[in-house]
ROLO-454901 format. One line per 3 residues: number of its first residue (from 1); their letters; for each residue x, y, z of N, C-alpha, C, CB. Coordinates in pm, 1 decimal. Each point is the difference from the previous one (the first is absolute). Glycine has a CB too. Layout:
REM residues N
NUM> A> X:Y:Z:X:Y:Z:X:Y:Z:X:Y:Z; ...
//
This chain:
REM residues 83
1> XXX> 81.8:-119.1:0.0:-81.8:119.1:0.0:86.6:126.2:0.0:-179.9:-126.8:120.3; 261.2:121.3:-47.1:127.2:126.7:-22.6:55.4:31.6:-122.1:72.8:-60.0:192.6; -62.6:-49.9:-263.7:73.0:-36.8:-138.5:-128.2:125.6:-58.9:125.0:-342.7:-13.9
4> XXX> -214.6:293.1:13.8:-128.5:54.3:-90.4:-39.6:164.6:-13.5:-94.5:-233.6:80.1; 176.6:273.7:100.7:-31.0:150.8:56.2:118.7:82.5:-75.3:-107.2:-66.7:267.1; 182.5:-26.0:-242.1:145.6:67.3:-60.5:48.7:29.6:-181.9:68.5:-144.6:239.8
7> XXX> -176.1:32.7:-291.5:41.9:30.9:-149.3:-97.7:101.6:-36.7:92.5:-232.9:-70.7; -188.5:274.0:139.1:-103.1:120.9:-41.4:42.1:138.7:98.5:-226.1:-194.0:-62.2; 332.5:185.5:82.6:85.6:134.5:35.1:-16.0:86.0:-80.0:153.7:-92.8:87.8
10> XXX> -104.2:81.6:-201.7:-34.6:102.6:-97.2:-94.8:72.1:-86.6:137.3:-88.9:36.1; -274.2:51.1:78.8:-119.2:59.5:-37.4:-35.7:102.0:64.3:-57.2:-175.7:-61.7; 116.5:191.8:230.9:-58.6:98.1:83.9:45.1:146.5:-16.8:-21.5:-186.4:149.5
13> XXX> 77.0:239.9:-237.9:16.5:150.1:-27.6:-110.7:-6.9:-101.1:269.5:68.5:43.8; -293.2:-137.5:-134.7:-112.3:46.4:-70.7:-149.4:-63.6:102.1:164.9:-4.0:-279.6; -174.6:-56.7:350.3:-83.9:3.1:103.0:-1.8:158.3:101.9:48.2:-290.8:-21.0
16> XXX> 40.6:286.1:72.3:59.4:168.4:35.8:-69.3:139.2:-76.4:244.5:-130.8:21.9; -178.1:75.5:-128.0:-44.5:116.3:-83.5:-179.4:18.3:-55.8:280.0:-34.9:-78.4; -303.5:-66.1:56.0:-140.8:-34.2:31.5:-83.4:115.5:111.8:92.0:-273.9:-42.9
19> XXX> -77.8:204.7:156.3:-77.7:7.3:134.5:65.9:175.3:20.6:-9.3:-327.0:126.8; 127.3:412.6:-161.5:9.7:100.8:12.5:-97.0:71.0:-158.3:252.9:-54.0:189.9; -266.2:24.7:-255.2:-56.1:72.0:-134.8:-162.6:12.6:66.7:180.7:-128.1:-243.5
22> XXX> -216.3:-8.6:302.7:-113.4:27.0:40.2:-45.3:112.1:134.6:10.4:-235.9:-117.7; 98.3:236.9:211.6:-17.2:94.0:81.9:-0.9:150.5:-82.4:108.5:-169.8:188.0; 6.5:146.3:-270.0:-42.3:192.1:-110.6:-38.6:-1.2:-52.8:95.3:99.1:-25.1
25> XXX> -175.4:-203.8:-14.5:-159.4:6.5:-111.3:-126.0:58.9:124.9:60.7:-284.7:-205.7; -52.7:244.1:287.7:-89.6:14.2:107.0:-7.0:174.4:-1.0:68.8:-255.8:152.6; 38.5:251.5:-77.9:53.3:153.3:7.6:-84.2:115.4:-87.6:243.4:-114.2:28.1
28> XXX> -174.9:69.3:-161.7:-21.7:122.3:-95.6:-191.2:-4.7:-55.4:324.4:-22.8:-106.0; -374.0:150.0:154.1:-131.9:42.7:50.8:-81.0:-49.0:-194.9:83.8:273.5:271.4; -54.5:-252.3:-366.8:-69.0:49.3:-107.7:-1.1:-126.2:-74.5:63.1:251.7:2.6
31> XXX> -136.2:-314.5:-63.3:-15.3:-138.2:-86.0:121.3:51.8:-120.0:-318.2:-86.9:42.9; 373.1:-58.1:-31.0:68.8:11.2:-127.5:-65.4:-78.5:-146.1:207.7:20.1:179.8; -231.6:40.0:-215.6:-20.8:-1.0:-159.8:80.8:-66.2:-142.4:-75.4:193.9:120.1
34> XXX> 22.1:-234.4:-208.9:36.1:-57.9:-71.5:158.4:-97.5:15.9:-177.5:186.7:-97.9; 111.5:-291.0:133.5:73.6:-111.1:120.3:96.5:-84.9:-151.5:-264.5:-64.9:275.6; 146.7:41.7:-355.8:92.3:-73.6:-89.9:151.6:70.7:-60.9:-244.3:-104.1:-60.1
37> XXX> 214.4:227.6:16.9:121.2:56.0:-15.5:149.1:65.6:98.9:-199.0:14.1:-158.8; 97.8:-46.2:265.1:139.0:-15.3:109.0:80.3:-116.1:32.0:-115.6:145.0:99.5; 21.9:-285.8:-152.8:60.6:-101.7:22.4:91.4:6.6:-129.4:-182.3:-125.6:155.5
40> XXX> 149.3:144.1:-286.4:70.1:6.6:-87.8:155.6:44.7:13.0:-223.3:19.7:-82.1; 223.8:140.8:116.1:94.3:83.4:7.6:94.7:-97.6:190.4:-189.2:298.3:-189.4; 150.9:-367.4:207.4:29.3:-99.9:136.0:72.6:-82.9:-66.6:-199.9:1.9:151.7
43> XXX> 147.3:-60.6:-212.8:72.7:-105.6:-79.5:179.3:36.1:-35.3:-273.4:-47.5:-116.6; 211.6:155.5:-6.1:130.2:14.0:-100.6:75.9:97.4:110.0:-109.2:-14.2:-294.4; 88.2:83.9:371.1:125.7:26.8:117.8:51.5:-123.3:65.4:-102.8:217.7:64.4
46> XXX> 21.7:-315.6:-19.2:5.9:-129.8:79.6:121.7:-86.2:-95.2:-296.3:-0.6:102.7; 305.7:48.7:-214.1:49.3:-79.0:-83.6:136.7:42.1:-37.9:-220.6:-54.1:-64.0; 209.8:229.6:51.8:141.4:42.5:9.5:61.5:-0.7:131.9:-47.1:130.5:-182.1
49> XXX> -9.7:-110.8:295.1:82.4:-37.0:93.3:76.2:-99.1:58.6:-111.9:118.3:-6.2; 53.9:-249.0:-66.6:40.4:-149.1:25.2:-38.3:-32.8:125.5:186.1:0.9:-138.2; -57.8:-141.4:150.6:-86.1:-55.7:145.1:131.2:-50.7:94.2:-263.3:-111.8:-130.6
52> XXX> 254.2:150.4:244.5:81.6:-14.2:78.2:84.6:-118.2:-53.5:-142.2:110.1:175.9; 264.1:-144.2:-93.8:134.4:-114.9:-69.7:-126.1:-108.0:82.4:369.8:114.5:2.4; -314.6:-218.6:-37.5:-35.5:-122.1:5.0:-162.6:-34.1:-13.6:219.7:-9.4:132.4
55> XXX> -287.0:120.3:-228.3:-152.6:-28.4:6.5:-32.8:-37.5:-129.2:-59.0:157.8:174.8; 30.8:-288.0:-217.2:29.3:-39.6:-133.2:-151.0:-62.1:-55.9:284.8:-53.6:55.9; -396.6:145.5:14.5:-136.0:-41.1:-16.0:-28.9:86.4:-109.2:-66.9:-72.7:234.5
58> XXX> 55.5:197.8:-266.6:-37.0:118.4:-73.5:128.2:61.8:-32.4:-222.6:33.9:110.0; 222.3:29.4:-195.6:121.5:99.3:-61.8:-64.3:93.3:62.8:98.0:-66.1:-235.0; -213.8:113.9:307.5:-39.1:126.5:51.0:-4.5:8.8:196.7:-157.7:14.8:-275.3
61> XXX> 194.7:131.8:242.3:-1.0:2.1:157.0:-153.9:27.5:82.6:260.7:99.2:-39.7; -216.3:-276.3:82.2:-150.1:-14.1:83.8:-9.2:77.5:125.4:-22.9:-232.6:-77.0; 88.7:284.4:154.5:-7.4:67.0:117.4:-67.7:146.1:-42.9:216.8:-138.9:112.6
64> XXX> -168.3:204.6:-233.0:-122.9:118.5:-48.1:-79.4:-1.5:-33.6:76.1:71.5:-31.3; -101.1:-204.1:-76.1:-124.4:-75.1:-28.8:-113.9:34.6:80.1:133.9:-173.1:-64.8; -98.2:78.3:156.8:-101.7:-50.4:130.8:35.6:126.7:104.9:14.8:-313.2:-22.6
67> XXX> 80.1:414.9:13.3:-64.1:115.9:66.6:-106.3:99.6:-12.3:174.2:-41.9:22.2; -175.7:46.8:-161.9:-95.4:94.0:-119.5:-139.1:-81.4:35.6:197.4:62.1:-244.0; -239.5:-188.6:189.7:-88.7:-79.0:66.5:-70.9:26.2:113.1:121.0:-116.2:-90.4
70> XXX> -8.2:79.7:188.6:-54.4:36.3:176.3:-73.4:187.4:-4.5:275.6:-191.2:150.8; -209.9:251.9:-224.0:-79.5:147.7:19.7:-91.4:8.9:-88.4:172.8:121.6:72.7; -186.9:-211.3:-209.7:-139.8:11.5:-67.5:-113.3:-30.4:142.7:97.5:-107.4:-290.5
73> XXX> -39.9:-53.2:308.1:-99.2:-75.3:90.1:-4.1:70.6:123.0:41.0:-220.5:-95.7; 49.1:296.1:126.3:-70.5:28.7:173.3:-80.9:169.1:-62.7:265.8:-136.7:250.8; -248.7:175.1:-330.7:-84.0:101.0:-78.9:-157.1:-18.0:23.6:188.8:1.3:-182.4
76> XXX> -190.7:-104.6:79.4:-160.5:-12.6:-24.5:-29.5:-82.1:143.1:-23.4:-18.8:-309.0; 89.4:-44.5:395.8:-50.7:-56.6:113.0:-29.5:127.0:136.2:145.1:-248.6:-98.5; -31.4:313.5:104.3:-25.3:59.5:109.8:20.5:183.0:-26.2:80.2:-257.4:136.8
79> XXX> -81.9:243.6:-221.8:10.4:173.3:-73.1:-38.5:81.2:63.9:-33.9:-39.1:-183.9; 124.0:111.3:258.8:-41.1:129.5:81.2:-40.2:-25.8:144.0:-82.2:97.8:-212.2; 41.6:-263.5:248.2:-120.3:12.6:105.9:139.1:-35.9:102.8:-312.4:-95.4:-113.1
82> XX> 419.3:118.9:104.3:98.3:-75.1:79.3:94.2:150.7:33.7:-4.9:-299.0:-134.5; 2.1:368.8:267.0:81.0:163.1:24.7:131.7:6.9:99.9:-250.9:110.1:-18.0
//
């Protein structure tokens, strides 16, 4: 079971980055808007930035990925109602 905790090490900054995007999605008071083209413009930065050394899942950097994400999602979840 350790074996199992230890080879998924290299998920918890983009878990991290996650669970903080959602706290500043929360945060920021005003709906964000046209979602598809932010994921877009997410992507192709995600993509020039690459991905940390030894992360050989995506050529893109999942930790901004899934930060951008966490603030869509804590957006439309908790938008504004969180001070």
């Amino acid at each position: 079971m350790l074996d199992a905790i230890l080879a998924n090490y290299l998920y918890y900054p983009s878990i991290l980055a996650f669970l903080f995007g959602v706290l500043i999605g929360a945060k920021y008071r005003h709906k964000i808007g046209n979602i598809l083209g932010y994921l877009i413009l997410t992507v192709i930065i995600a993509y020039f930035l690459k991905a940390f050394p030894y992360y050989d899942l995506l050529p893109l950097s999942c930790s901004y990925l899934f930060a951008v994400i966490g603030i869509i999602i804590g957006n439309r979840l908790f938008g504004g109602k969180i001070s």
